[in-house]
N, C-alpha and C positions, 0 to 999 in steps of 0.2 A: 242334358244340355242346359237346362236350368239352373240347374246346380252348378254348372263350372262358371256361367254369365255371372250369378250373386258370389262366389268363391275367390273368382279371378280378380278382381280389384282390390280382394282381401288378402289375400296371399300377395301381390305385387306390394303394396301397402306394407304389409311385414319386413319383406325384405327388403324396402327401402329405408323402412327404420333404423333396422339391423344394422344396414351400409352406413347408414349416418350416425349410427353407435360408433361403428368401428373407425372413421375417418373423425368422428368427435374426438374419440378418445386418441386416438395416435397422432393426432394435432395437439393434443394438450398434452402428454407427453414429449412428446417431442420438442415444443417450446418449452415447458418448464425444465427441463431435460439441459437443455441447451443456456436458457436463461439462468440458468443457477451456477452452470460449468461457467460458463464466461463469465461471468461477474464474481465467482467465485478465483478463476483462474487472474484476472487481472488485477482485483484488488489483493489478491496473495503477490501480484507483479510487483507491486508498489513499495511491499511491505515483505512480511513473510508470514509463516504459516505460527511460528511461532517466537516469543521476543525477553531476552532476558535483559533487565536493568535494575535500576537499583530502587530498591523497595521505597514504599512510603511517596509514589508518583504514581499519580492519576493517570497521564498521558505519556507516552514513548515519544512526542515532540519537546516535551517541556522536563527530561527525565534528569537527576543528579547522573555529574559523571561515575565512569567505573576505570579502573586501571586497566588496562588493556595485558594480554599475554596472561589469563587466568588459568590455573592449572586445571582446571575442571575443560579446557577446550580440547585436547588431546582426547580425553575422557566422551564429549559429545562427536568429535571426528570420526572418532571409529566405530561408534552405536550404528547397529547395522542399517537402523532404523529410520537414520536421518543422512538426509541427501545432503547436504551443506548447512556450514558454520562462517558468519565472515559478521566481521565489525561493523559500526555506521554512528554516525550522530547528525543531529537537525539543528536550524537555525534557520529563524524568519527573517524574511528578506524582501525588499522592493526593487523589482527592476524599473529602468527608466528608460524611454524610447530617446533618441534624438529627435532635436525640431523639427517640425514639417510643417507645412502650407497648407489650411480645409480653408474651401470656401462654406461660409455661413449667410442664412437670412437674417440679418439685421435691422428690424422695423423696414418689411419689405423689399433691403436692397440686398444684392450678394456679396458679403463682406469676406475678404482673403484677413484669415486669423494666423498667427504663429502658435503652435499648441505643443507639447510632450503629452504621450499615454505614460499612464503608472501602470502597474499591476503586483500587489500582494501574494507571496506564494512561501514555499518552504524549502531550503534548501538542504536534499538529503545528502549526506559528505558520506562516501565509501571508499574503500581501500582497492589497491588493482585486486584482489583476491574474490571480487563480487563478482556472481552469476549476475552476466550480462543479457541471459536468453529470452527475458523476456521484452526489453527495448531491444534488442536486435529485431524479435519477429516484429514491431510496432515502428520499428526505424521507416520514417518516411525521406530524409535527405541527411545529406553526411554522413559522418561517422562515429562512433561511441568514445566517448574521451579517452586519451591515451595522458594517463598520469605523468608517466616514468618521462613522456616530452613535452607537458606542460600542465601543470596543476592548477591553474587557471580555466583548462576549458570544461565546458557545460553540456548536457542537452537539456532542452527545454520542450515542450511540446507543439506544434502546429499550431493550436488554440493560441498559447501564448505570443507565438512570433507573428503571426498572424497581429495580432493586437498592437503590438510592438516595432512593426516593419519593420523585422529580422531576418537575416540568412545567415547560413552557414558561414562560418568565417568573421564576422561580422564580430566588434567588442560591446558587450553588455554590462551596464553600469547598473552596478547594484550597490543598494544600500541595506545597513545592518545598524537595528537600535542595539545603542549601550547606553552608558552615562551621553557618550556625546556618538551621534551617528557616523559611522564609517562609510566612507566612500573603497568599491572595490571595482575595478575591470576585470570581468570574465569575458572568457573567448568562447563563441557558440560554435561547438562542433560541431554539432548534429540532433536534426529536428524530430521529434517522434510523435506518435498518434495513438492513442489506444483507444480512441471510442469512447471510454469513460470517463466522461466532459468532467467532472466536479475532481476526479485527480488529476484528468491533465492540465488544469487550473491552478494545479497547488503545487505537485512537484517540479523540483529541477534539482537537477542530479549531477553531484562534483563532485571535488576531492575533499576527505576527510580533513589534513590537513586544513584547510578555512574552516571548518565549523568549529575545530578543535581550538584553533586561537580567536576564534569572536567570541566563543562562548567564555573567556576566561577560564579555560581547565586548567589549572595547576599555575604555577606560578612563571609570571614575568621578569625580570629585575637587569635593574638599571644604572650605573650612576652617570650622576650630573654635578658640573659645577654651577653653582648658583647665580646671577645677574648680580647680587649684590655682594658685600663685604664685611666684613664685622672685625672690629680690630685692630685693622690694618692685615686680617687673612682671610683666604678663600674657604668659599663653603662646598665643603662635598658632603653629600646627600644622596642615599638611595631612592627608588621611585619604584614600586612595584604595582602589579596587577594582577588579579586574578584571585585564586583562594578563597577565605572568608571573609579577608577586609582585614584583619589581624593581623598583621606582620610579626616578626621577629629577623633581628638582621646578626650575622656572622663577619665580623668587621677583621677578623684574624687571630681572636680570642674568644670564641663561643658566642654563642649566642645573645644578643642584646636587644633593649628595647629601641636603642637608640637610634634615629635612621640616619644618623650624618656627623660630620665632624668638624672644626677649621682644622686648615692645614698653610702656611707658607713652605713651601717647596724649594728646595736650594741643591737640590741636584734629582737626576732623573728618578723617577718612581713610576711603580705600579701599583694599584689598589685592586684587591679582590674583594669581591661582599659576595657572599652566599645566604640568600632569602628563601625563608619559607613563611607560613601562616600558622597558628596556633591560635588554642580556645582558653586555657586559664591558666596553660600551664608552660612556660616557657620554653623550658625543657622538650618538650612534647611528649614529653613519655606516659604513657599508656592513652594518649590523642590521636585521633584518623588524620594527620597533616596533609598538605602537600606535600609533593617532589619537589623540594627544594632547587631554585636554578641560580647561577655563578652569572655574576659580571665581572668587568674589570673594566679601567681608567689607568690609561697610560699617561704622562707624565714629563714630558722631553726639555729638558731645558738648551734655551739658544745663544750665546752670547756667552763671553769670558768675565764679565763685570761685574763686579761684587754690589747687589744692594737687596734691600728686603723690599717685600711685596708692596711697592710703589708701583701698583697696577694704571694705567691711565684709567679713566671714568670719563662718562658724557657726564652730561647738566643733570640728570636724574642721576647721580651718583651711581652707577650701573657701571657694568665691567664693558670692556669696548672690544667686541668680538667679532673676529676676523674667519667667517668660515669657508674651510678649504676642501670641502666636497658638498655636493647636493643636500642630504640629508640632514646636516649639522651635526655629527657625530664628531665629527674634524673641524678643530678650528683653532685660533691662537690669540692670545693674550700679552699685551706687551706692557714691560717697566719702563724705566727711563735708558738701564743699561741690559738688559736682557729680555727677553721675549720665552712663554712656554707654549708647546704643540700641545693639545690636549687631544687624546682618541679617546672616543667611549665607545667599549664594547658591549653590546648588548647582551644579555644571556639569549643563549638560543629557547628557553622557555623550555618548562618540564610537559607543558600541554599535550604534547604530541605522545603521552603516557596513557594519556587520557582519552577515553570511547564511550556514546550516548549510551549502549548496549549491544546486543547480538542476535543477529535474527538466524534461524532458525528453521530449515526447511526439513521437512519430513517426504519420503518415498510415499506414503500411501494418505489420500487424505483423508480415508475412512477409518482410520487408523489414532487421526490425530488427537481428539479427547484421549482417547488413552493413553497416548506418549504425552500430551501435555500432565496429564494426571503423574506419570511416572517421575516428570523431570521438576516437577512442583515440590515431590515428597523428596528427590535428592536435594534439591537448589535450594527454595523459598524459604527465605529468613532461617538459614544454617549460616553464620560469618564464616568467611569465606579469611585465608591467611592474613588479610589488608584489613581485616574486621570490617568489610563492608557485607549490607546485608539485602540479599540478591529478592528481588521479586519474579515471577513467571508467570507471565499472559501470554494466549493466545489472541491468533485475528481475529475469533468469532467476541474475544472481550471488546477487543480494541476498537473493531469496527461493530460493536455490538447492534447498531440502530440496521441495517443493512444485510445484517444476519437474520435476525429476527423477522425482516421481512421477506426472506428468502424461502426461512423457515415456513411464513405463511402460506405459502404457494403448494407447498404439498398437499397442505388443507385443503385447497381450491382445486385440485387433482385427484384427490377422495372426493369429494361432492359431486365432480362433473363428471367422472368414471361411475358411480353410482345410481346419477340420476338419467343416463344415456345407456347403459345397463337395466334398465329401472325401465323406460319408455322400449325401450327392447323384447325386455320378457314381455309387458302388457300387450304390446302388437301380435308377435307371437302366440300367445295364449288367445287371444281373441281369433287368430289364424284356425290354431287348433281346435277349437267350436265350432267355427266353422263350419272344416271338414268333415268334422265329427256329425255335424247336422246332415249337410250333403249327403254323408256317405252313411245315412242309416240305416237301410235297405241293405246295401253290403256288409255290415254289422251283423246285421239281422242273419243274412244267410250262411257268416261265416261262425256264427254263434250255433247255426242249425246244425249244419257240418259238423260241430263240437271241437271249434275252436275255444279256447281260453280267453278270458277277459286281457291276461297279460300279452298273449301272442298276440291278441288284436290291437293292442295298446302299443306294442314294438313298435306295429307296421305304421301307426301316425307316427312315432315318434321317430323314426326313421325317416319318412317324409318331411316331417319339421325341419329335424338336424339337416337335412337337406338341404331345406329353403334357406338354414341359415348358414350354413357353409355358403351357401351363391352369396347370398348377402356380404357374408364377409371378405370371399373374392372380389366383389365389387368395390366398397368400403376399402381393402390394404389396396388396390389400384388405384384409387381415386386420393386415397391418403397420403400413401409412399409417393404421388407424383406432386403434388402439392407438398407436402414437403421438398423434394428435389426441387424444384422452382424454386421453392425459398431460401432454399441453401444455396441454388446457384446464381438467379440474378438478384437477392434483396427483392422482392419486390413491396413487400409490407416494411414499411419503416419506422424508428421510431422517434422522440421527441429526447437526445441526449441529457436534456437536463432533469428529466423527470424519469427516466428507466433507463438511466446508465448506458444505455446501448444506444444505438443511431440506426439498429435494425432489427427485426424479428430476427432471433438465433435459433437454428433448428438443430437439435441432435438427436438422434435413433439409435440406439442400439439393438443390434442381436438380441438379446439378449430379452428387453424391455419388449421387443415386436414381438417375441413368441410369448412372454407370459400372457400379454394381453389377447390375443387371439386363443392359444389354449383354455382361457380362463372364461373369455367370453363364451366359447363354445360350450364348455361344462358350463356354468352358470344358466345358459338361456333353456340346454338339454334337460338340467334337472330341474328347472325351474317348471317345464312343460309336463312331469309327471302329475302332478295335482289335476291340472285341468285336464288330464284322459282321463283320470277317474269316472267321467262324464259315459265311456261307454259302459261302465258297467250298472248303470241306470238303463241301460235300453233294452226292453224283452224282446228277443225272435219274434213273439206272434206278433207284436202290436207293429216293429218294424215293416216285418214281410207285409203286414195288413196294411199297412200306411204307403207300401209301394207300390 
């Protein structure tokens, strides 16, 4: 009876270590488990798994364009290995709230202010061809942009409409730096939420088309007639955008430096100019140009009366221009005895040739170092028929800071599996002394019988495994429900802007719950042979005599 009074709080003692091993460890698996999938899974939302664009860029927001319809996409389509292939390009951008009314304290009084919110973010442009699956599961109101009925609209995230006293429906004014800032109205379809506050801050998600003509991809081209006159004739002049800044102009005999011409006009015409860019060589030949794009300037003459370009002029000698639509693409010009329509047709711009890159989603993500490695030795800096010369990163480059602390967590998963493993076996072991004290008497008499050191060392260790199998029923009860909790109402929460998440993520698998308990088991079992060594120090006589 003595023996079981000093024994029994040593043996409870053990197995409540045990339990707290096992609810240690399947709690910290389980969140790192869960915090690595989810932040792994949304910031892959955002982006993709994997990103080609054109080499010699640091960043995939700030990346040279590439031609779109590469023949290597046919090639990545059908790799068994990769889930989807679809276009995209970025462009920074400021949304702007309409006015509203805050009352403010104003040297103690409460002052009604007129104020606009801003907000800073990036505008990703994708094609209808983009996996929508993962803002659908994240969709908190509306609906996911439909291109094909209006390439204007946007989602933006809850964070940002929220800031911005936005809804659905609702038009948003954004702005885009160039040389001079553009003013754009986007229509908010549909609001979304992912949790992870520092990207729902940043992205908003539209049609390629906008990124591709803000960012200047490929060439613009234009003509105009001039406000002024030289001569007694009109000046027509190209206007172009986009490219390198280097023009060359196609006036209807090859190529020239020239951007413009006079012309007096005495019966109807039409002007075509086809513009592209070049670097030294006019020609362009053996140059990476643009896609050259076509204008035209029609020409109308009104009136039966014969005279030359006696245009009227205001005071500032300036041509007196009469325009007959919105945009001033229409308008007319008048002599003393005839008047001309002038129409400028814009080119529709080669831009829409042009894509930031491709992202790149792969079926397995355990897999992706290796397909990234694969598609590096096909892709990376091999010129490509356009002699452009392709780079390959993956998310863990791009978002490298993120990754790398993700990575750290594993670490923190070895150490505290370890060291609760570790406090495990000590309790234990110390359990089995114990016994081994208590039970020397019975030692003793089973050693007299001519039992073996090792039969008798079974029969504790068998007791042990015992104690620590209860232990670890208790432990996966007390674990597997705590987790369940946590998975089902949140109750541990987190601080969005510091751990990406807005709550403890728990995830468990099969798979993960049996190594750890098989493991624990053997570990603790053979852990406990050394310390039974202890009976084979104890003699029969001194035993029996001690009893």
């Amino acid at each position: 009876m003595q023996g079981k009074k000093v024994s029994r709080p040593i043996v409870r003692i053990s197995v409540i270590s045990i339990a707290l091993a096992v609810v240690v460890n399947l709690i910290t698996i389980a969140v790192v488990t869960g915090f690595q999938n989810q932040v792994r899974e949304k910031v892959s939302g955002f982006g993709s798994h994997i990103f080609i664009m054109s080499a010699g860029e640091n960043s995939i927001y700030e990346s040279e364009p590439l031609l779109k319809n590469q023949t290597f996409i046919d090639e990545l389509k059908s790799n068994p290995d990769i889930a989807s292939v679809h276009s995209n390009g970025y462009k920074s951008v400021i949304l702007q709230s309409d006015k509203f009314e805050q009352t403010t304290n104003i040297k103690g009084k409460d002052t009604v202010i007129v104020a606009q919110e801003i907000h800073g973010g990036i505008l990703k442009g994708v094609t209808d061809e983009y996996d929508w699956s993962f803002f659908k599961r994240n969709l908190v109101s509306g609906s996911i942009p439909n291109f094909s009925k209006d390439k204007s609209e946007v989602l933006v995230s809850k964070k940002v409409a929220d800031q911005l006293n936005l809804k659905v429906g609702d038009d948003v004014k954004a702005f885009f730096v160039k040389n001079n800032p553009i003013k754009r109205v986007l229509k908010l379809s549909g609001i979304y939420s992912s949790g992870l506050e520092e990207f729902d801050s940043k992205f908003i998600v539209g049609d390629i088309s906008i990124v591709q003509e803000l960012n200047d991809w490929g060439i613009v081209a234009e003509i105009e007639v001039a406000d002024t006159m030289t001569n007694g004739q009109l000046i027509i002049r190209g206007t172009v955008n986009g490219g390198n800044g280097n023009y060359r102009y196609d006036w209807g005999k090859g190529y020239e430096n020239y951007s413009g011409f006079t012309l007096c006009p005495i019966k109807d015409t039409t002007i075509r100019l086809i513009a592209s860019d070049f670097w030294s060589n006019i020609s362009g030949k053996n140059e990476q140009t643009s896609i050259p794009d076509t204008a035209y300037l029609e020409l109308k003459i009104k009136g039966t009366g014969y005279s030359f370009c006696d245009f009227k002029l205001n005071q500032d000698k300036e041509l007196i221009k009469k325009y007959l639509n919105e945009d001033g693409s229409k308008f007319s010009i008048d002599a003393s005895e005839k008047s001309i329509v002038v129409t400028s047709k814009k080119g529709r711009g080669s831009f829409y040739n042009y894509i930031g890159g491709y992202e790149i989603n792969v079926k397995d993500w355990n897999r992706l170092r290796e397909i990234h490695t694969k598609l590096k030795k096909q892709y990376e800096f091999i010129p490509t028929k356009n002699n452009e010369t392709l780079a390959v990163t993956s998310i863990i480059d791009n978002e490298n800071d993120i990754f790398v602390w993700l990575g750290f967590l594993d670490l923190n998963v070895v150490i505290i599996l370890t060291l609760m493993i570790l406090i495990g076996i000590i309790n234990m072991g110390s359990a089995l002394l114990v016994l081994i004290l208590v039970r020397s008497n019975f030692i003793g008499l089973m050693k007299g019988m001519g039992a073996t050191n090792w039969q008798i060392r079974k029969v504790f260790l068998y007791q042990a495994a015992f104690l620590i199998v209860r232990g670890m029923i208790i432990g996966n009860l007390v674990g597997v429900g705590l987790c369940y909790l946590q998975s089902t109402f949140g109750i541990v929460s987190l601080n969005p802007e510091v751990y990406y998440l807005d709550k403890v993520p728990v995830e468990l698998n099969l798979l993960a719950w049996g190594m750890l308990n098989v493991s624990t088991l053997l570990i603790c079992v053979l852990s406990l042979i050394i310390p039974s060594y202890a009976i084979t120090r104890i003699s029969p006589s001194k035993a029996i005599k001690f009893n």
